[in-house]
C-alpha positions as CSV (number, residue, x, y, z in Angstrom):
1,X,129.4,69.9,-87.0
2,X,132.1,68.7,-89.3
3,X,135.9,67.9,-88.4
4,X,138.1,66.2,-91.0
5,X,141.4,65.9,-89.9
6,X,144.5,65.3,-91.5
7,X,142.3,62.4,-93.7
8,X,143.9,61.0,-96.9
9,X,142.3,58.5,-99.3
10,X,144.0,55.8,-101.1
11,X,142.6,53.4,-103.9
12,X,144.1,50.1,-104.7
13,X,144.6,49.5,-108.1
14,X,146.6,46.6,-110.4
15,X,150.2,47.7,-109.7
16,X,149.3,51.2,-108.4
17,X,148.1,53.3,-105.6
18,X,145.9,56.5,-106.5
19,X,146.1,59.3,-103.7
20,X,142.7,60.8,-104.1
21,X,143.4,63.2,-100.8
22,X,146.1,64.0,-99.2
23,X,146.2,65.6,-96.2
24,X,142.8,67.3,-96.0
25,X,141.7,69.5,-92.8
26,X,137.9,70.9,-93.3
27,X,135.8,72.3,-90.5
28,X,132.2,73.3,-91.3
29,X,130.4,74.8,-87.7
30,X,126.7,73.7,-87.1
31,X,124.7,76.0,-89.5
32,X,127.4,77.3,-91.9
33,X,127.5,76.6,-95.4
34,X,130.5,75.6,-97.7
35,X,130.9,75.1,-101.0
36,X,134.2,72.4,-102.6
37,X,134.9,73.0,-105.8
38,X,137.5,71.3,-108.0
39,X,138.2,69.9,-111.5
40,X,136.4,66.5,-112.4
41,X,138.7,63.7,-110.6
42,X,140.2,65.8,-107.9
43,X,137.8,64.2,-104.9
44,X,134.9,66.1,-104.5
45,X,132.7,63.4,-104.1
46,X,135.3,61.0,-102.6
47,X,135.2,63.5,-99.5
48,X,131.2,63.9,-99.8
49,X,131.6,60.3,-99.4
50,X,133.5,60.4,-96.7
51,X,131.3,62.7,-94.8
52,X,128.6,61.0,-95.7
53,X,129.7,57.7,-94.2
54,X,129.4,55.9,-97.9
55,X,133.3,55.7,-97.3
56,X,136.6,55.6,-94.8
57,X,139.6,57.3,-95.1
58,X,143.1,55.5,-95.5
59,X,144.4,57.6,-92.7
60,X,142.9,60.2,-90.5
61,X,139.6,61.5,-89.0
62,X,136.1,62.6,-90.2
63,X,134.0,63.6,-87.2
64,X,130.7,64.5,-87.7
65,X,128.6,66.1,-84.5
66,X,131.6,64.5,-82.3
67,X,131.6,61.0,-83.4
68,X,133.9,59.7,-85.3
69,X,132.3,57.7,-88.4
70,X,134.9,55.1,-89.0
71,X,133.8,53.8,-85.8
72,X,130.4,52.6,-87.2
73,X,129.7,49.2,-88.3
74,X,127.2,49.5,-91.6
75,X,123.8,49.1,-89.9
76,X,125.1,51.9,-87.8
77,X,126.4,53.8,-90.8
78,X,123.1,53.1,-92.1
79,X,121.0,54.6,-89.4
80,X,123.1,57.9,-89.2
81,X,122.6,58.5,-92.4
82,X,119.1,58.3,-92.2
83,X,118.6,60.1,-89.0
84,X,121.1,62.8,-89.3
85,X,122.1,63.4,-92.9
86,X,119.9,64.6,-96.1
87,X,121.7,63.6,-99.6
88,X,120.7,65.9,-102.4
89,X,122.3,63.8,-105.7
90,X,123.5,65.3,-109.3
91,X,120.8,63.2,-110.9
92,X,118.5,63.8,-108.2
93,X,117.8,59.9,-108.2
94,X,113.7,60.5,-107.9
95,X,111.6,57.2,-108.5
96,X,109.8,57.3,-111.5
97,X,107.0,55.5,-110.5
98,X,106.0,57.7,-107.1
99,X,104.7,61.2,-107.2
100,X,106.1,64.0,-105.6
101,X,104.8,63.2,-102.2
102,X,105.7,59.7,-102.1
103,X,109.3,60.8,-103.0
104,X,109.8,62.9,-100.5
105,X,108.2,60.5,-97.9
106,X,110.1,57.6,-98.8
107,X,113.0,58.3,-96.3
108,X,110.5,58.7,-93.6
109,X,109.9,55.0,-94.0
110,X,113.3,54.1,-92.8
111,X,114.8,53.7,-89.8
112,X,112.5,53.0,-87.1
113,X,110.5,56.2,-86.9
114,X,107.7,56.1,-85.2
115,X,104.9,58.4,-86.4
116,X,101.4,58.5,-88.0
117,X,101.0,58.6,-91.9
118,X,99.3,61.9,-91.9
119,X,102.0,63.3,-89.9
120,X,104.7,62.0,-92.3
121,X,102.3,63.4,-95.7
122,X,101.9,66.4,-93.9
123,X,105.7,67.3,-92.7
124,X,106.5,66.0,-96.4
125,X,103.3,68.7,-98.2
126,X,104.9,71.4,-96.0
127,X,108.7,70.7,-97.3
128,X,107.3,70.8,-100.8
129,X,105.3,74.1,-100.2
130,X,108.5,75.2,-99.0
131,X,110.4,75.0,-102.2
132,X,107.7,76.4,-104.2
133,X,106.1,73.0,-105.4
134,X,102.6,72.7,-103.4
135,X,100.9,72.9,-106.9
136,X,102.8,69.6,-107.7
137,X,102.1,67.1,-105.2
138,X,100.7,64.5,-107.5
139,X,102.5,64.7,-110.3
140,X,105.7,62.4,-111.5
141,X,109.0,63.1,-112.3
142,X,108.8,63.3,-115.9
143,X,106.4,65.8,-115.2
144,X,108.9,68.2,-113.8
145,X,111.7,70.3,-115.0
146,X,115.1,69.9,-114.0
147,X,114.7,72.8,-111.8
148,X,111.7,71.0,-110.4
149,X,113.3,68.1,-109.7
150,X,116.4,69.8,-107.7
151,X,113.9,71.6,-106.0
152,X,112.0,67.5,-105.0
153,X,115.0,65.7,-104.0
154,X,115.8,69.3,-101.5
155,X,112.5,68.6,-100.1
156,X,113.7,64.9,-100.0
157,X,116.9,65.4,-97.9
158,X,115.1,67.7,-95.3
159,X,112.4,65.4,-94.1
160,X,114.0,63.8,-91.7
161,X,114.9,67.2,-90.4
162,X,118.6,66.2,-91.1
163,X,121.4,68.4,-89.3
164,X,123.6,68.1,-92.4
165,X,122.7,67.8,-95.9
166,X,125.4,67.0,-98.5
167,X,125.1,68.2,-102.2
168,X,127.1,66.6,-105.0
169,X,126.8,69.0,-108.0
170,X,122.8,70.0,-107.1
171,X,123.0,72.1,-110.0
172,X,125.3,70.2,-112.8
173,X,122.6,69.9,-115.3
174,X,120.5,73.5,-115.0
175,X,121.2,76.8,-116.8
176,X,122.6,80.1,-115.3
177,X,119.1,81.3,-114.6
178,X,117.5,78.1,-112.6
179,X,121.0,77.6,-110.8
180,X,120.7,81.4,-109.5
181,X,117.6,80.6,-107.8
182,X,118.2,77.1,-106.9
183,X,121.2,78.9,-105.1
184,X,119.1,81.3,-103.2
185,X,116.3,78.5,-102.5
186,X,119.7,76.8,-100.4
187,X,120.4,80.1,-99.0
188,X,117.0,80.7,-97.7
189,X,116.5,76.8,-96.2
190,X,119.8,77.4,-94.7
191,X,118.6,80.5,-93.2
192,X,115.4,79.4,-91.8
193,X,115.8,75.8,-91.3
194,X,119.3,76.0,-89.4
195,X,120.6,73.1,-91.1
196,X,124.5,72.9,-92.1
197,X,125.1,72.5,-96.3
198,X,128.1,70.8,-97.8
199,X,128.3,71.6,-101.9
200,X,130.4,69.8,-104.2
201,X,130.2,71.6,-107.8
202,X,131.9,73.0,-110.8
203,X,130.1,76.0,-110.3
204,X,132.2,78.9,-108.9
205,X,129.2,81.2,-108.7
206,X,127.2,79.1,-106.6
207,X,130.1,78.3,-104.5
208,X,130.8,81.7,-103.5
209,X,127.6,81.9,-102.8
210,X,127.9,79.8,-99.5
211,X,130.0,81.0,-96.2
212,X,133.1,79.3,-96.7
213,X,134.7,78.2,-100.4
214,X,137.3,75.7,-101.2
215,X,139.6,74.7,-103.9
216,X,140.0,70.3,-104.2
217,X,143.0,70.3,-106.7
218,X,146.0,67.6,-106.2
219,X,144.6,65.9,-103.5
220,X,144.8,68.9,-101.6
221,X,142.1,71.1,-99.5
222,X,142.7,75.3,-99.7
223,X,140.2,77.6,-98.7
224,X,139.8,80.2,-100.7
């Protein structure tokens, strides 16, 4: 599913050049689960980026199902990432003004696909049942806990019935308790869902609680 090879990432800055990554190899097979942790600045979410076609690498390869995503122009970039990938964010990013529901069925809306409403509202009631929030359908984010809301924007990344879903810190802002079962909730969608999970976080517990575990520190990738 995932093959970064060799990939380094420059920024350009006045009268410097910052080497985010250096030299980074990471393979991730269809259905596994990995966790990259790392100190705040070392990358993480510069190579989430870079998997998630948000970004290219100064030099080397990020191949994602086969294909190579430096090779996509932006509408391209654009319509991979809504048919193949699911995007869980740190602060979850829900609209205020839409319910449950109608966050978790805005992606659907996207990209050309073609299917009834009541199809889309129910694929998107059965995702939320899924993660333990049927009783919530209608209400609003500010409604919801920050568990709650992890738990929405999960439902979110999966409607599209994405092969990978990326998570940048998922659980950055919940206690010890609500990341425990946030942790198994992933554990449990990877399980019956089949889908492939990339974790950026601070969080060594929850790290080790995915397949493979890796250290981001000085640009470089170590699996530990």
């Amino acid at each position: 599913m995932i093959d970064v090879q060799n990939v380094s990432k420059v920024y350009e800055m006045p009268g410097e050049a910052v080497r985010v990554l250096d030299g980074v190899n990471l393979q991730v097979k269809a259905g596994e689960t990995a966790a990259v942790v790392g100190p705040s600045g070392s990358g993480k979410t510069t190579l989430l980026n870079l998997l998630g076609a948000l970004d290219r690498p100064s030099e080397g390869k990020v191949l994602v199902g086969g294909r190579d995503l430096a090779s996509f122009g932006e509408a391209e970039a654009a319509l991979f990432r809504n048919k193949s990938l699911g995007f869980v964010f740190q602060h979850h990013h829900l609209l205020p003004q839409c319910t449950l529901l109608e966050n978790v069925v805005l992606p659907r809306l996207g990209g050309g696909w073609e299917e009834p409403e009541e199809e889309t509202a129910a694929r998107a009631e059965s995702l939320l049942e899924r993660v333990g929030l049927q009783d919530r359908l209608t209400h609003f984010p500010y409604q919801l806990s920050g568990g709650e809301r992890l738990r929405t924007a999960l439902a979110r990344a999966l409607v599209n019935e994405p092969g990978l879903v990326l998570a940048d810190e998922p659980t950055g802002s919940l206690d010890q308790e609500t990341t425990g079962v946030v942790a198994d909730l992933l554990a449990q969608l990877n399980s019956q869902m089949g889908v492939t999970l990339v974790v950026v976080t601070h969080n060594v517990d929850l790290a080790r609680r995915m397949q493979d575990y890796y250290e981001l520190r000085g640009g470089k990738l170590e699996k530990q």
